[in-house]
C-alpha positions as CSV (number, residue, x, y, z in Angstrom):
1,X,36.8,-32.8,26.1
2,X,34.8,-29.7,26.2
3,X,31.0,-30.2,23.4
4,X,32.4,-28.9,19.7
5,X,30.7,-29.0,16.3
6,X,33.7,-32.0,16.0
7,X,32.7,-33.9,18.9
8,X,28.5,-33.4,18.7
9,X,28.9,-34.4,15.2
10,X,30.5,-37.8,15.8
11,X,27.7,-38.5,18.2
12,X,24.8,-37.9,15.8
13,X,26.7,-39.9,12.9
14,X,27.2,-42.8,15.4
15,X,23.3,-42.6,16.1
16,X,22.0,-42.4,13.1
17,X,25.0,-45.0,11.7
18,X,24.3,-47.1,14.7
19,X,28.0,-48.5,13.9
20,X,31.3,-47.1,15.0
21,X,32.7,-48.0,11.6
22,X,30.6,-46.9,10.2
23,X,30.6,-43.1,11.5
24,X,34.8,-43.4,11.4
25,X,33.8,-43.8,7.3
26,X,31.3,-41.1,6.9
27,X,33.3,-38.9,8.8
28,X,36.1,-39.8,7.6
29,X,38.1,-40.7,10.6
30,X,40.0,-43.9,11.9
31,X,37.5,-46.0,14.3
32,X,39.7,-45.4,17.2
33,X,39.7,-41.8,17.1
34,X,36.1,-41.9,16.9
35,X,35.9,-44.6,19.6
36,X,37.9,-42.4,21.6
37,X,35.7,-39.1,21.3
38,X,32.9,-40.8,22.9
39,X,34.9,-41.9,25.4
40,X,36.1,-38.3,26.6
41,X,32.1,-37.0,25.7
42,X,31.1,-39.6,28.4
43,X,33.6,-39.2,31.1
44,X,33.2,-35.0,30.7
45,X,29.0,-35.9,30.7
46,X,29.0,-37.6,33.3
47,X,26.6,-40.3,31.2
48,X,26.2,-43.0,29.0
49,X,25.2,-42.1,25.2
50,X,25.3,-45.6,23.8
51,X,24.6,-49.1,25.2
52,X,28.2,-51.1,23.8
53,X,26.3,-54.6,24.6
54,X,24.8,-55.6,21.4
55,X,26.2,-55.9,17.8
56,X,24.8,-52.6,16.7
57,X,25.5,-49.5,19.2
58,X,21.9,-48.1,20.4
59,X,21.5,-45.2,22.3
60,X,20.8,-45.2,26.2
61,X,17.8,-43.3,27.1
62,X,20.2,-40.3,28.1
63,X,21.9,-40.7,24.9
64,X,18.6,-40.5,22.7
65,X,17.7,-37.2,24.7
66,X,20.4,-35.9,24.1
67,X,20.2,-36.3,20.4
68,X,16.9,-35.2,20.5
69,X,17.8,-32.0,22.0
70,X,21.0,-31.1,20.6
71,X,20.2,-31.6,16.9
72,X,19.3,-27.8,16.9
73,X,22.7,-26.8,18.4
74,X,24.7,-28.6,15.0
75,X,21.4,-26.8,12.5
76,X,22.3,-23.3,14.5
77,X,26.1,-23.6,14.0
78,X,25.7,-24.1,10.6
79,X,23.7,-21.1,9.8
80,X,26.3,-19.5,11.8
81,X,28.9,-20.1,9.5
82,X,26.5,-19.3,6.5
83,X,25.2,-16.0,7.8
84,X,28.8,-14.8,8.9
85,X,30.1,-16.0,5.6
86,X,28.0,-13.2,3.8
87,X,28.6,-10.4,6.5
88,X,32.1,-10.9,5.3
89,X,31.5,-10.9,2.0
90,X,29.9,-7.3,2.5
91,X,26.2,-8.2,3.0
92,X,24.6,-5.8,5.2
93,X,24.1,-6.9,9.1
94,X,21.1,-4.5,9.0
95,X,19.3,-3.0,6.5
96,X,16.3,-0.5,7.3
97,X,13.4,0.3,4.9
98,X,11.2,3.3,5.1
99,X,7.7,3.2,3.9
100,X,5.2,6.1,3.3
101,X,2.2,5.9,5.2
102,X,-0.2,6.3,2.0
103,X,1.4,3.9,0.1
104,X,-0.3,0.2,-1.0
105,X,1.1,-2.2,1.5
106,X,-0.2,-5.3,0.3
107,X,2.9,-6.3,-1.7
108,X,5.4,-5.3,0.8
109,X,4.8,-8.9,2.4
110,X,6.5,-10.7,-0.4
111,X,9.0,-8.1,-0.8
112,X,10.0,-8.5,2.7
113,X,9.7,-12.4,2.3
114,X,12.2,-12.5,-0.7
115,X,14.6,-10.0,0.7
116,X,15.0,-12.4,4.3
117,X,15.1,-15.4,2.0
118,X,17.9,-14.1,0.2
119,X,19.9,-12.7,3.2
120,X,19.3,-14.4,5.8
121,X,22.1,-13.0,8.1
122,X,20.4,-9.4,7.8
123,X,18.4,-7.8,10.5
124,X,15.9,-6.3,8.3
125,X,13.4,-3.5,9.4
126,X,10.2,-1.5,8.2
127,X,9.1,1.6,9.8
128,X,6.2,4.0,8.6
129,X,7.4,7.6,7.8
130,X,4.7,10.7,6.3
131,X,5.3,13.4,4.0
132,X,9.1,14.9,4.5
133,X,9.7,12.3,6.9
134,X,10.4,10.1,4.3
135,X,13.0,12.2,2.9
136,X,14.0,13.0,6.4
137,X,14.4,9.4,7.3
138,X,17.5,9.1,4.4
139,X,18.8,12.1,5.6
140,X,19.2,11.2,9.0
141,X,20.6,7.6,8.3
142,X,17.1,5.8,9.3
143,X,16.8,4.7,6.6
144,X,18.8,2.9,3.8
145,X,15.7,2.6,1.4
146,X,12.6,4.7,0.9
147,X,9.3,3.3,-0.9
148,X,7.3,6.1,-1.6
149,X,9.1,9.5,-0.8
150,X,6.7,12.1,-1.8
151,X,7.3,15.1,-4.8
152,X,10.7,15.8,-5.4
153,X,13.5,15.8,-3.2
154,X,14.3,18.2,-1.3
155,X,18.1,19.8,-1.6
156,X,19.7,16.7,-0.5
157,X,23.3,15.4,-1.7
158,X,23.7,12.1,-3.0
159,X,20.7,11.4,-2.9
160,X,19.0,8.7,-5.7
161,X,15.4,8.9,-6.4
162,X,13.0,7.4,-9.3
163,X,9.6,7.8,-9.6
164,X,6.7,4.7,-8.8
165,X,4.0,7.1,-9.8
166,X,1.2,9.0,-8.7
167,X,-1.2,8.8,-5.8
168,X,-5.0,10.2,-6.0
169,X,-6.9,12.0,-3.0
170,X,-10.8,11.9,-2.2
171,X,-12.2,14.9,0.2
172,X,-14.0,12.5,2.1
173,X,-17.2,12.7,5.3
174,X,-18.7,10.2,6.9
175,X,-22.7,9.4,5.5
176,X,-23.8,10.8,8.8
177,X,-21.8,14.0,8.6
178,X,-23.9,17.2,8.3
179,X,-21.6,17.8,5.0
180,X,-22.9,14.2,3.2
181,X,-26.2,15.7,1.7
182,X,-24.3,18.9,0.3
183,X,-24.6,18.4,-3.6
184,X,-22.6,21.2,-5.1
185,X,-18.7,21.5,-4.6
186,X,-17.7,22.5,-0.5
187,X,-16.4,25.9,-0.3
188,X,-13.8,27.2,2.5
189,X,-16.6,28.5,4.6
190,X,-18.3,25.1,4.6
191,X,-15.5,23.1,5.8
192,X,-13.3,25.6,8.1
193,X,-16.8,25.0,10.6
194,X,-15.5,21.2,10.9
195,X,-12.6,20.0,12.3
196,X,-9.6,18.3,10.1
197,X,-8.5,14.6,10.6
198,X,-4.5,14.7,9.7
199,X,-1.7,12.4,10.1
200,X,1.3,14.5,11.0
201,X,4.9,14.9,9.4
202,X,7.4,12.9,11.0
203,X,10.2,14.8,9.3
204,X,12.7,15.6,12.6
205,X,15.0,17.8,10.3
206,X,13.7,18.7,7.0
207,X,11.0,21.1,6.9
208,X,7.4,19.8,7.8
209,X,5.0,19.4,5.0
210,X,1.8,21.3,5.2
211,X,-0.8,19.3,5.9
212,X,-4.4,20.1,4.0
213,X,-6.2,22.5,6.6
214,X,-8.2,25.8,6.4
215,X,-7.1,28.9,8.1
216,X,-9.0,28.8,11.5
217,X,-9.7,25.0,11.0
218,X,-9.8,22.5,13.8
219,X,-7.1,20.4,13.2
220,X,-6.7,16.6,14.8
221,X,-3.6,14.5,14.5
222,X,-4.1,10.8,14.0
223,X,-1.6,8.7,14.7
224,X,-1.3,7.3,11.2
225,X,-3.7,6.9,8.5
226,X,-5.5,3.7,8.8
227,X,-7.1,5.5,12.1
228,X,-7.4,9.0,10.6
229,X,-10.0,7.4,8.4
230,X,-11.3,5.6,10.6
231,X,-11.9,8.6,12.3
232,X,-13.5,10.3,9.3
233,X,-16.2,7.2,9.0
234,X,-16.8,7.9,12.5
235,X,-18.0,11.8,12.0
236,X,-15.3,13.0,13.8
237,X,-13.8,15.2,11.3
238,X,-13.4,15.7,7.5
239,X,-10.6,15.4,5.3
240,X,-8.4,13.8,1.9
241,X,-7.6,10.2,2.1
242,X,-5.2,8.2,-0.8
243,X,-8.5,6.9,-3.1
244,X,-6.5,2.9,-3.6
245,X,-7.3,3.4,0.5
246,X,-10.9,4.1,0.8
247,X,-12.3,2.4,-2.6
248,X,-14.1,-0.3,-0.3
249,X,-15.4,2.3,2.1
250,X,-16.7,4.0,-1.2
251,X,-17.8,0.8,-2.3
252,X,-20.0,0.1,0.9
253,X,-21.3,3.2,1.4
254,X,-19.6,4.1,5.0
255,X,-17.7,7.3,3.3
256,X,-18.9,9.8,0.8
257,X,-16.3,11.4,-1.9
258,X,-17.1,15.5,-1.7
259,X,-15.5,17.6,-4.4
260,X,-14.4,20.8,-2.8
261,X,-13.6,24.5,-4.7
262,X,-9.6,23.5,-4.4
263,X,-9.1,20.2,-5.0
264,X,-5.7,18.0,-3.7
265,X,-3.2,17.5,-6.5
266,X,-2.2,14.0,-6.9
267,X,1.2,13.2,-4.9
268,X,4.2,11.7,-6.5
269,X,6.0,9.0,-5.3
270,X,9.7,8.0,-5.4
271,X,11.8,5.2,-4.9
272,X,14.7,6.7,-2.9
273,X,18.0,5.4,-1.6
274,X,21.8,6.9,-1.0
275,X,24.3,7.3,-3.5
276,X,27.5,5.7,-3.7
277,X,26.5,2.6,-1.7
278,X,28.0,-0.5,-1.5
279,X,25.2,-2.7,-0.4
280,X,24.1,-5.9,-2.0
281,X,20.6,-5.6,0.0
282,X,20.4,-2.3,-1.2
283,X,21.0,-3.5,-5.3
284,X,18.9,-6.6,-4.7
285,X,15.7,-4.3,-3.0
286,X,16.5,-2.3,-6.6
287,X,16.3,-4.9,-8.9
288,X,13.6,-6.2,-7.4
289,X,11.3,-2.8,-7.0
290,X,12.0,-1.9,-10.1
291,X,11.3,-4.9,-12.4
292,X,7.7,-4.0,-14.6
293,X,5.9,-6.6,-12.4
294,X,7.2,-4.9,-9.3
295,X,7.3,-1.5,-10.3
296,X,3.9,0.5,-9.6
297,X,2.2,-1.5,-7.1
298,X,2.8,1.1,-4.3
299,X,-0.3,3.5,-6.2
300,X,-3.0,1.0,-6.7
């Protein structure tokens, strides 16, 4: 008798029973069948599971191993069943979210956290997109959700977007730079002398977005922002950061806010996500992101 859910079942009932007719109850089962399961477990084994010669059935030490080590095998098939029960009711296997890199991340820990709770059978993934990438990352089916797609939308067909809000920039040098003791507002000529810290567009498709840079400037790519400003505190190079990003840095002292002749716009954000989708991830993400309590956390 090859190991089944039927079979490994019977065995944990009868060890946690320690009774025969007791397990044949619980499971619902005449004692002989269940006699005879352990029988053919055995002999296929190659082992004792129980010791027969008292008035209660105890486990051998082989038998109490295995218990030990198979109770995971009976909790796994379980959530088997469960998590294929919902793929076939139309939950997503996978589900990908998109996240902009200037965005607030500090609540995407219990988003994530609620969304795996709720579908547990769905492989869910975050990956960091900038500017048009964003958009770019709908576009090319990389994403199924956006959090924080910048401006408006490019000319995209079903396409859905709604807004989260708006994002402020700080010009920002490091207390050391050669810039930090200039009082009145930085023109072009001041700041072309000094190389740019950028993180650049991942948008494969789409048109690039600009990135804030003087003609003639010096322009170094970070590999995403935490590091560009990081590189900014360091004196390496000058440029905006999101403010909800640097207010500690402010704060301490480490960075100084410059005002400049031509100052960043604030950037707005958008919740973005396909048209036309049937998806209960997808509607549950919505719900959730767009509730007042959820709904413009990304900007602080």
């Amino acid at each position: 008798m090859p190991l089944s859910k039927k079979s490994l079942k019977t065995i944990h009932v009868i060890a946690h029973s320690g009774s025969f007719a007791v397990a044949a109850e619980r499971l619902n089962r005449v004692p002989s069948a269940v006699s005879y399961t352990v029988k053919k477990m055995e002999e296929e084994l190659g082992f004792s599971l129980f010791d027969r010669t008292g008035r209660q059935v105890k486990l051998t030490p082989a038998g109490k191993y295995f218990i030990d080590q198979s109770q995971w095998m009976l909790d796994s098939y379980e959530e088997l069943v469960r998590n294929t029960a919902m793929i076939s009711s139309g939950v997503d296997v996978s589900f990908s979210i998109a996240i902009n890199n200037i965005i607030n991340r500090e609540d995407l820990i219990p988003l994530i956290g609620k969304l795996n709770k709720q579908f547990p059978s769905t492989q869910i993934s975050v990956k960091t997109e900038v500017y048009n990438g964003c958009w770019d990352a709908l576009y090319g089916r990389r994403a199924d959700l956006v959090i924080g797609a910048p401006h408006s939308a490019p000319k995209m067909e079903g396409i859905v977007y709604h807004s989260i809000g708006n994002i402020d920039w700080d010009f920002i040098v490091a207390q050391t730079h050669p810039l930090a003791s200039q009082v009145s507002a930085l023109t072009a000529e001041e700041l072309r002398y000094y190389p740019v810290i950028v993180v650049k567009d991942t948008s494969q498709h789409i048109s690039p977005q600009d990135t804030w840079s003087l003609t003639g400037q010096k322009i170094i790519y970070a590999p995403e922002l935490t590091t560009a400003i990081k590189m900014i505190e360091h004196g390496i190079g000058i440029g905006y950061a999101p403010h909800h990003r640097i207010k500690g840095k402010l704060d301490q002292g480490t960075i100084l806010k410059k005002a400049i002749i031509e100052h960043k716009q604030p950037t707005q954000l958008f919740y973005a996500w396909h048209a036309n989708r049937e998806s209960p991830v997808l509607n549950w993400c919505i719900e959730y992101l767009m509730s007042s309590e959820n709904h413009s956390q990304w900007c602080r």
